[in-house]
Structures are given as structure tokens and as C-alpha cells.
N, C-alpha and C positions, 0 to 999 in steps of 0.2 A: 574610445581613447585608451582604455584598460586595456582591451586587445594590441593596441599600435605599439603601445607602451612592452609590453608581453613581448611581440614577437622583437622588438629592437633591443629589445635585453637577451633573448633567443641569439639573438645577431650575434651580440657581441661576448656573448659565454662562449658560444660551438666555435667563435675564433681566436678567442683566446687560449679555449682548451686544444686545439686543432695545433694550431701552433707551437705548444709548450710541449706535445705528443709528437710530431715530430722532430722538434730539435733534440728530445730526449733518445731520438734513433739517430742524431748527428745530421740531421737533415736540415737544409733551409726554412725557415717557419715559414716562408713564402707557400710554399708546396700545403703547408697544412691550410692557409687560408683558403687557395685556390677550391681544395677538396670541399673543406668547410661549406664554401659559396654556394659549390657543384649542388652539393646535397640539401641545403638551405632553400635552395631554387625550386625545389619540388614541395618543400613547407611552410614557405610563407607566401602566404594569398594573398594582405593587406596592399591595397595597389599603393600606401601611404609608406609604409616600409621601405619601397622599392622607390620612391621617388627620393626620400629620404637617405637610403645607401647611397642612391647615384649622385646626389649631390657632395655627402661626404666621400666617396670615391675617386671623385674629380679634385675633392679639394684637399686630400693624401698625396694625390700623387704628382700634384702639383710642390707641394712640402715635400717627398722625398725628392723631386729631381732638384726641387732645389736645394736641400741639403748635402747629396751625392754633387750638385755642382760645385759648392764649397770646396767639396774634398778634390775636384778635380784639379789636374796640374795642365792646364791649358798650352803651356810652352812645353812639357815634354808629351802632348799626344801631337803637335807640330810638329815634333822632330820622324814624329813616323807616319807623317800625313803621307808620302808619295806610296809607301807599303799599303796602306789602310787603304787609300783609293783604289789601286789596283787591286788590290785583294776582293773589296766591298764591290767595284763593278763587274769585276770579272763573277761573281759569287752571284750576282741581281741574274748578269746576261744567261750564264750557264743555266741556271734552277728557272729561270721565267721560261726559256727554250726547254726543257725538258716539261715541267708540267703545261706549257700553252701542248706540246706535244700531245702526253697523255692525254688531258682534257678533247683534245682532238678524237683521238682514239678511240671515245668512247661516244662520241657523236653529239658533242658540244658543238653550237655556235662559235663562231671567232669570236664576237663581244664575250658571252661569258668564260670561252677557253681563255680570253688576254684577263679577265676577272680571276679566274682560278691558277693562273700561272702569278699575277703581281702577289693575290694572298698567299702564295707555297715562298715568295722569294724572300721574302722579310721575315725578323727574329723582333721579336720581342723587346723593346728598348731599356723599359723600366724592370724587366724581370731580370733580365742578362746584367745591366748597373746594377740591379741589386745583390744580386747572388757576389757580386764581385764586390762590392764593398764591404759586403760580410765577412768574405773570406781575405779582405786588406789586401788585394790583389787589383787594387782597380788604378793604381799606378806604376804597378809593373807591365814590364815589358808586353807579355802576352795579352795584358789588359789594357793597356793603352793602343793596342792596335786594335783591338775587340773593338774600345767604343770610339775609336776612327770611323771601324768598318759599319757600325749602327748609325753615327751619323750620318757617313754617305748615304747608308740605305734610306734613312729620313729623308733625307732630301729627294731621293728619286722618286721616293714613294707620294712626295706631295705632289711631283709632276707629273706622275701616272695618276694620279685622282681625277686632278685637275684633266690630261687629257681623257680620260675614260669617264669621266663626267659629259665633257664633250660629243664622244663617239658613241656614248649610252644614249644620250640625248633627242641626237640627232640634229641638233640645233646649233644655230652660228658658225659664223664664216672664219676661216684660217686664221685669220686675219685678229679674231677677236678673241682666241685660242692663243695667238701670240702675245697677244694685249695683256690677257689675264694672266702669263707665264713672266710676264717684261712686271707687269705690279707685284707680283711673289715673289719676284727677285730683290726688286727696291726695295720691298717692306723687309726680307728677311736681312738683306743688309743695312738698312736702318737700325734694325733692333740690335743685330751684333755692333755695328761701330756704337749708340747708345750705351750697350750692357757694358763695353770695352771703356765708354768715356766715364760713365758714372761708377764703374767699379773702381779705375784712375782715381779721380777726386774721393772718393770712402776710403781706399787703401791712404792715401796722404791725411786724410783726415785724422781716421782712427790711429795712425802711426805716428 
């Protein structure tokens, strides 16, 4: 227990101080936890730690997107939803065709070359909202197209899982690939008309 105790205090010193060292070089503290993590990875053995991080880690970044959704202006990243899509697929198709390429080239399989071309196409959701609400830039112009173009990429990247879970697989019919595609669609429109009806009644509430 002394040791568990030891290294989660470890934990949370190297990233406090990681952080407060960087932004004192004008840097996002982001960058300093990352670093922090990097090198913590190789120090702490406790497999209780690390179960321990992962649960607080999930439950951060859960509380940042939902803070940073707060901040969001949902009607003005709307107004540049047709730029952000075009931008966001043209961006997936280009960079997936270039590294399933590469990947190729180097005498990958197609399963792992289409594995190495989806991980090269997507950015980082919560790193990219973060850095931009830092810098108060996450409802300007340049930033509201930004996290256009990350949600589209979310969304394609759920259906590239979902099929690549399939074709990894090797298992079940077209058929039940569409099934699974047709329930991610319902459920993800469920939760936004939901998110849209119950923020409605708290805005009237609280106002």
C-alpha cells in the first residue's frame, strides 16, 4: 500500500511539475503531461497505479470534452459544417490513400496496410480542443472549422472500426456489417436529438 500510495503521488508531482515547466517556455501544459507520462511509463511497475491512472484518465477526459462542450457554439460550427466536411473527407481519403500506399510498399498485408493508413488519417480529438480552448481560439473561425473537420473524422473513424473489426475478423455476413452500421447510426442520433432536447429544457429552466 506504501508503495501504491509512493508512486501516485510520483504521478501526480512529475505532472504537475512537467506542466508548470512547460508553460513557463509558453508551451501548452498538455505537452508537459504527455512527456511526464512518456517517462513515468518506464518508472512505475505497480500494475495498481496503472489501473488506477486508467480509470482517472477516462474520467478527465470525459470532464474536459465536457467542459470544452460548454464552451462550444454549436450554431456557429453549423454555419461552416459544408467547409469542415469537405475539408474533413477530402483530408481522411487523401492521407488513408497515401499511407495504405506506403504501408503497401513496404510489404504489408492489405488488413494491416488499411490498419496503418486509418491510424496515419486521424488527429487527435481532445488534444487539438484542447490546445484551442487555451489559446480562446476554439470559436473562431479557423477553430470552428478545426473541430468540424475532428468530428467528421470521428464519425468515419467509428465506421472504419466497425468495418475493420469485420474484415479483421473474418466473420459475419454483409448483411450484419450493415445491421451493425444501421444501430451506430440510430444510437448516435438518439444521443444528439436527446443531448439537443435535454439541453432545450436546462437552458429554459436555468434562464
Amino acid at each position: 500500500m506504501d508503495t501504491l500510495l509512493i508512486e501516485f503521488g510520483l504521478v501526480l508531482v512529475a505532472g504537475a511539475l512537467a506542466g508548470m515547466a512547460v508553460r513557463a517556455l509558453k508551451l501548452p501544459p498538455i505537452l508537459g503531461y504527455i512527456f511526464a507520462g512518456i517517462f513515468l511509463s518506464f518508472v512505475i511497475v505497480n500494475q495498481d497505479v496503472h489501473t488506477i491512472l486508467g480509470f482517472f484518465s477516462h474520467l478527465g477526459v470525459a470532464f474536459l470534452l465536457f467542459m470544452l462542450g460548454l464552451e462550444l457554439n454549436v450554431r456557429e460550427i453549423h454555419e461552416v459544417g459544408p467547409v469542415a466536411l469537405t475539408t474533413g473527407i477530402g483530408q481522411v481519403i487523401v492521407t488513408s490513400l497515401i499511407g495504405f500506399g506506403v504501408a503497401k510498399f513496404f510489404g504489408f498485408g492489405f488488413i494491416e496496410a488499411v490498419y496503418i493508413a486509418v491510424a496515419l488519417t486521424f488527429s487527435s480529438t481532445i488534444i487539438i480542443v484542447k490546445l484551442l480552448g487555451e489559446k480562446g481560439d476554439l470559436n473562431s473561425l479557423y477553430g470552428r472549422i478545426a473541430v468540424g473537420m475532428l468530428i467528421v473524422q470521428d464519425l468515419i473513424a467509428v465506421i472504419a472500426l466497425i468495418v475493420l473489426n469485420f474484415l479483421g475478423a473474418s466473420v459475419g455476413s454483409s448483411s450484419e456489417l450493415v445491421k451493425t452500421l444501421g444501430v451506430v447510426l440510430i444510437m448516435g442520433i438518439l444521443l444528439i436529438l436527446i443531448a439537443f432536447i435535454v439541453g432545450k429544457i436546462l437552458s429554459n429552466v436555468l434562464m
